[in-house]
Structures are given as structure tokens and as C-alpha cells.
C-alpha positions in Angstrom: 80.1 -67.5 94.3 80.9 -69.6 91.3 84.4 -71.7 92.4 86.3 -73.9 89.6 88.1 -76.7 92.2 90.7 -78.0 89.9 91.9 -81.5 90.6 88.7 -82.2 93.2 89.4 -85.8 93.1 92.6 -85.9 95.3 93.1 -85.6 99.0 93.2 -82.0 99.3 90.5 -81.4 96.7 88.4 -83.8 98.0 88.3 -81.8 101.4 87.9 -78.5 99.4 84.5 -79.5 97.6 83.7 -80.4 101.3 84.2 -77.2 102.8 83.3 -74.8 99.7 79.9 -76.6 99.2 77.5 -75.0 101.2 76.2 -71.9 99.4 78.3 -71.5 96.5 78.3 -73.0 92.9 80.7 -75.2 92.9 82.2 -76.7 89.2 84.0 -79.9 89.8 87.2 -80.8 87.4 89.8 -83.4 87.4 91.8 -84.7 84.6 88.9 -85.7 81.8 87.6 -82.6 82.1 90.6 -80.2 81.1 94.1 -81.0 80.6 95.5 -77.7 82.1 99.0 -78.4 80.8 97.3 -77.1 77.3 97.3 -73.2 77.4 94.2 -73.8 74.4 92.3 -76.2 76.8 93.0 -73.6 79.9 92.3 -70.2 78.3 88.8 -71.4 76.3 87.0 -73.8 79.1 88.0 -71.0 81.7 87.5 -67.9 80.1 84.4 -69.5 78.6 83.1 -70.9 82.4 84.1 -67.0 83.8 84.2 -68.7 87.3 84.7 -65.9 90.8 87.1 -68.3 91.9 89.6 -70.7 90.4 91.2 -73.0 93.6 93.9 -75.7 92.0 94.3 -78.7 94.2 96.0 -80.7 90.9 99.1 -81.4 90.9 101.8 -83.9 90.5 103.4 -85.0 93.7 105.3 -88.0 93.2 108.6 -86.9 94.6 110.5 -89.3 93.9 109.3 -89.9 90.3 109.8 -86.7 89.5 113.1 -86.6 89.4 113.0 -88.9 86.0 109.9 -87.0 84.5 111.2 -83.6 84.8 109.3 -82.4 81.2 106.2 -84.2 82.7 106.8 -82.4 86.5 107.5 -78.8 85.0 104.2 -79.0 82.5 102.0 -79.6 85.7 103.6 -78.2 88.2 104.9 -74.8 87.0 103.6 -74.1 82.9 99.8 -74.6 83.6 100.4 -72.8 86.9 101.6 -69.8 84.3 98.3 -70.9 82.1 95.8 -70.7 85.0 97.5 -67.1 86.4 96.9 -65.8 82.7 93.4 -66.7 82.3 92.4 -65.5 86.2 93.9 -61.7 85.3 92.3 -61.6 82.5 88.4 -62.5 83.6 89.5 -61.2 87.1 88.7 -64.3 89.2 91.1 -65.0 92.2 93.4 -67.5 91.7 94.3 -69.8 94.9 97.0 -72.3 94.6 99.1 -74.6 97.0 102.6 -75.2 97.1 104.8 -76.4 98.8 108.0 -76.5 102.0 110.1 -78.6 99.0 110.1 -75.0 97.5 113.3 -74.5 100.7 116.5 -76.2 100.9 115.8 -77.2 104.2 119.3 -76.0 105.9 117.1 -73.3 108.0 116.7 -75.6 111.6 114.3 -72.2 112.4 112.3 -72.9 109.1 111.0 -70.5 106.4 108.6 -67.5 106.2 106.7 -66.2 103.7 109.3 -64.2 102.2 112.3 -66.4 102.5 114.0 -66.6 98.9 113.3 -70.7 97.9 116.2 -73.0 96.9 114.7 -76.2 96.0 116.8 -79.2 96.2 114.7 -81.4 93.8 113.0 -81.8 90.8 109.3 -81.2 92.5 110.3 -78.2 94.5 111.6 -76.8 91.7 108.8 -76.9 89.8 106.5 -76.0 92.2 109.5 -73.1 92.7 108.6 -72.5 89.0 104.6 -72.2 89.3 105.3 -69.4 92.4 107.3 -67.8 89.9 104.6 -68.0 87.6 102.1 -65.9 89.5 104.1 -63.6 91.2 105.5 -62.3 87.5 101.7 -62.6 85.8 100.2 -61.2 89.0 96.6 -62.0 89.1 94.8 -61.7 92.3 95.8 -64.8 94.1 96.3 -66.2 97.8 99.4 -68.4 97.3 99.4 -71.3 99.6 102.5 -72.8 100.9 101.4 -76.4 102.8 103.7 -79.7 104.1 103.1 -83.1 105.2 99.9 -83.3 104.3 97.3 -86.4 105.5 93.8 -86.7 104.8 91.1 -89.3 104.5 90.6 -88.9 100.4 94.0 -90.0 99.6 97.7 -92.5 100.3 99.7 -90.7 103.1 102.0 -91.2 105.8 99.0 -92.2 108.6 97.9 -94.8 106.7 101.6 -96.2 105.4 102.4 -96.3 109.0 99.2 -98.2 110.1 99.3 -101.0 107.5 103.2 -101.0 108.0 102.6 -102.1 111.5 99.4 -104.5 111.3 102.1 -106.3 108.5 104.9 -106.1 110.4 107.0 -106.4 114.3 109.9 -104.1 113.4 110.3 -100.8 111.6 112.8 -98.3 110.9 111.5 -94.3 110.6 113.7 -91.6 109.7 114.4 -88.7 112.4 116.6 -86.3 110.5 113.7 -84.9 108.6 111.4 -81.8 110.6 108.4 -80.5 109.7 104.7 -79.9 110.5 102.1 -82.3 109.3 99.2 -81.1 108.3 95.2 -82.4 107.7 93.9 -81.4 104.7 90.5 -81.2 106.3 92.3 -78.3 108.4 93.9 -76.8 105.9 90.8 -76.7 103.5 88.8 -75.2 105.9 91.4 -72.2 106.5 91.7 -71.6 103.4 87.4 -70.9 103.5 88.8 -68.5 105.8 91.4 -66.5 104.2 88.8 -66.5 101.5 85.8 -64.9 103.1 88.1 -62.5 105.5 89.3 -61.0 102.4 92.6 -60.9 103.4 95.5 -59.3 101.3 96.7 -61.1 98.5 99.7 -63.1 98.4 101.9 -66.0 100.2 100.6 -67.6 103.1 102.2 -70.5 104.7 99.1 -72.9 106.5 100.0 -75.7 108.6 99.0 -77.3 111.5 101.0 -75.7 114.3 104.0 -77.1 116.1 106.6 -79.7 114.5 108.4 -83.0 114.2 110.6 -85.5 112.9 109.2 -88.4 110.8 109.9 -90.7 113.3 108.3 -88.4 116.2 105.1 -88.8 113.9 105.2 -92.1 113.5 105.5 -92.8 117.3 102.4 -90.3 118.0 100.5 -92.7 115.3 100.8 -95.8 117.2 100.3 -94.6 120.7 96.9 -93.7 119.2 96.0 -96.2 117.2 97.2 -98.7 120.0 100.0 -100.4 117.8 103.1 -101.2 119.3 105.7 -102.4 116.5 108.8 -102.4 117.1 109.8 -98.8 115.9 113.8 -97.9 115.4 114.9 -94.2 114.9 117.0 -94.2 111.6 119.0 -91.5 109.4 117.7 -90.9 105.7 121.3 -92.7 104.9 119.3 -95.8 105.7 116.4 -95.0 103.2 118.3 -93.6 100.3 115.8 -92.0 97.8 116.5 -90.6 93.9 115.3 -87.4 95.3 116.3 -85.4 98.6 114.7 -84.4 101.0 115.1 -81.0 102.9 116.3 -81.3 106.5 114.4 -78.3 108.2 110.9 -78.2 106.2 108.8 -76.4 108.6 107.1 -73.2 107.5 106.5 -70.3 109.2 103.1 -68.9 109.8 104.0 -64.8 110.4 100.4 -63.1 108.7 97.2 -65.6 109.8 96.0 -66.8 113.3 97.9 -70.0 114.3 96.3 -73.7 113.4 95.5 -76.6 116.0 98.6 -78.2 116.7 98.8 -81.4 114.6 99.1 -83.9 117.5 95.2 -82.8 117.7 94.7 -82.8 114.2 95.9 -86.1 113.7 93.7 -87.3 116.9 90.7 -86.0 114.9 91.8 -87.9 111.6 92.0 -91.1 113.1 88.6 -90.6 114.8 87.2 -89.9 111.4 88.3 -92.4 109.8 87.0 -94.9 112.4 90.4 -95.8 113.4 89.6 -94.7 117.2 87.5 -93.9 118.9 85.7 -90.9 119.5 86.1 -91.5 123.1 89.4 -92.2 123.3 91.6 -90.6 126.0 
């Protein structure tokens, strides 16, 4: 199959062109090669390339940031979303996309399904609110791919702020009023292959590694492996105030695919990878 991976330089798309290489043709853009917050730029290099598949991995993630670049946020986030669902219905190539638990307002201490209404709290779960909005009203074919707390070994993420945290200093504080599931992108990329080539119905699917966590409960599971022992304080998000907030209860539901590895095993694995453990390690 011919694949477009949009935005195959970051974490998740980095994992993507790993998983989707062997025996397809895959076309590789990021940022210089096509600006997709320009409907012009989207409709003519797409419907001109006539790819099988269009996967987006770009995106802009800065949480935090967002919520003083709304115009920027929006234009990313949710109008090309509306672009790249235009162009896929019209030269009928499926259309996946990720999104996100920030989509919830995180009151939910049983977390979300599929089909639970989203109430965004911020300015980056509302515009990733916006770009489900997008292809559920345009309607190409499309798998819809609802993710949270993602690590991976292509990109900055919560492992590896933890780790260098700890080698620079004795004491830290890690919020524990936040839940959710983290999830390896390797994992995630690779089940996505799967909903893929199982032809499964379109729509909203919510892929995470399974079970859940606080912030601080990951944190602790990172230093037992990795053998650091700073001293680690369980704080509330009071303590860390941010310009945007966070959802309490982020976890997503899986109700419609096969459940994932659970992410204490997923995160064993990453740090493996990465050559921060052993391979042996029990």
C-alpha cells in the first residue's frame, strides 16, 4: 500500500515508519514538506500524491503553551484536521489520526469510552476536540485514535524527565492527583498496524497500554527499574501550578479491540531499549 505518515519526525511518527515499513510504500513528511495548516498546500500535494493511506502523527502538543497560541493550536490541531478529512473523502484513502484523553474533563474516576461526549478543559483538548469534530462531520473513512501519556525513544517525555531529574538531583516532588494510562508509542504504533490490516470498522478507538496510575505511581515504577533512589514526595497539582489544567481522571476506556500489555511491562521494555537496563534484569 502507498501510506502518507504525516509528521514522521516526532515520537509517535518515528515508531510509525518503523512498524509500516516492511512491504508498503511509505512517503515520509514533516513540516518542509507541506504545511497542512494551508487547505491549497493539503488538497494539491495530497490529491496530487493519491496515497491508500494518510496516518497524521503531526501535531502540536505543547499543553501548556497552548493556552497563549490558541490561533496557532486550532490551525494544527483542529482546521488541517478538517483539510486532511476533505482531501481523504474525496481520493478515498483512509484517514487515521490520534487524539487525545485532554479531549475529557477528567471528573469521570471510571474514565471515558469511545462514545463518551468530550468536555475539554484546555486549550489543546479543545482543539484536538475540534479536529474529532472535524472528521466525524466530513466523514471520510477514518480510524480515530484516542491515545494518553505517551513515551517513546524518538522524543522528550516523562521517562526521560524523571531519569535526568534524579541523576541531577536527591529530592523530588511528583504529582498524585492526576490518573491515567501511559502508553509506548512503539506499542501503540504497532496496534494501530493491526486495526489497520484486521479491517476493522471505522471509527473511535481508544489504544493504551492497559491498567492505570497516578503521575507519582509512574514515577516510582521508573526508579525501581532504573535503580535510582531520589528522594521522591507525593505532591497535589496545587504544588505545580500550570497555565493549563489538567484532567483528574484521564484514563480511556478500551470497549471494541483486544486489551494492550499493561504499561508496567511496556515501560520495562522501553528502558531495555533504550539501554537504560538491562535486558536481563529481573
Amino acid at each position: 500500500m502507498k501510506i502518507l505518515i504525516l509528521g514522521y519526525k516526532g515520537m509517535l511518527g518515528s515508531e510509525l515508519v518503523e512498524v509500516f515499513r516492511d512491504g508498503n510504500d511509505l512517503i515520509l513528511w514533516d513540516k518542509d514538506q507541506i504545511d497542512i495548516t494551508k487547505r491549497e498546500d493539503v488538497m494539491q500535494k495530497i490529491g496530487q500524491l493519491k496515497p491508500d493511506i494518510v496516518i497524521n502523527a503531526a501535531a502540536y502538543t505543547a499543553v501548556d503553551k497552548a493556552e497563549s497560541e490558541k490561533d496557532l493550536v486550532y490551525k494544527v490541531n483542529g482546521c488541517a484536521v478538517g483539510f486532511l478529512s476533505t482531501i481523504c473523502k474525496e481520493i478515498d484513502a483512509l484517514f487515521v489520526h490520534f487524539s487525545t484523553d485532554y479531549v475529557f474533563d477528567g471528573e469521570n474516576h471510571l474514565g471515558y469510552k469511545e462514545d463518551h461526549l468530550y468536555k475539554p478543559i484546555n486549550m489543546y483538548g479543545k482543539s484536538k476536540a475540534l479536529g474529532e469534530k472535524m472528521i466525524l462531520d466530513i466523514k471520510p473513512r477514518f480510524y480515530l485514535i484516542r491515545t494518553s501519556w505517551l513515551f517513546g525513544k524518538y522524543g522528550k517525555n516523562f521517562v526521560e524527565t524523571m531519569i535526568r531529574l534524579a541523576e541531577e538531583r536527591k529530592d523530588l516532588k511528583v504529582v498524585n492527583d492526576q490518573f491515567g494510562s501511559p502508553t509506548y508509542a512503539k506499542d501503540l504504533s504497532e496496534k494501530v498496524k493491526d486495526l489497520i490490516e484486521s479491517e476493522k470498522p471505522y471509527g473511535i478507538y481508544h489504544i493504551t497500554n492497559s491498567e492505570s496510575c497516578n503521575w507519582y505511581e509512574f514515577a516510582l515504577k521508573i526508579f525501581k527499574l532504573s535503580r535510582l533512589k531520589p528522594n521522591i514526595k507525593p505532591v497535589s497539582s496545587e504544588e505545580f501550578p500550570t497555565p493549563a489544567k489538567r484532567p483528574t481522571y484521564s484514563m480511556l476506556v478500551n470497549s471494541k479491540l483486544p486489551q494492550m500489555r499493561s504499561w508496567e511491562d511496556a515501560l520495562k521494555d522501553y528502558l531495555i531499549e533504550t539501554g537504560r537496563i538491562d535486558k536481563t534484569y529481573h
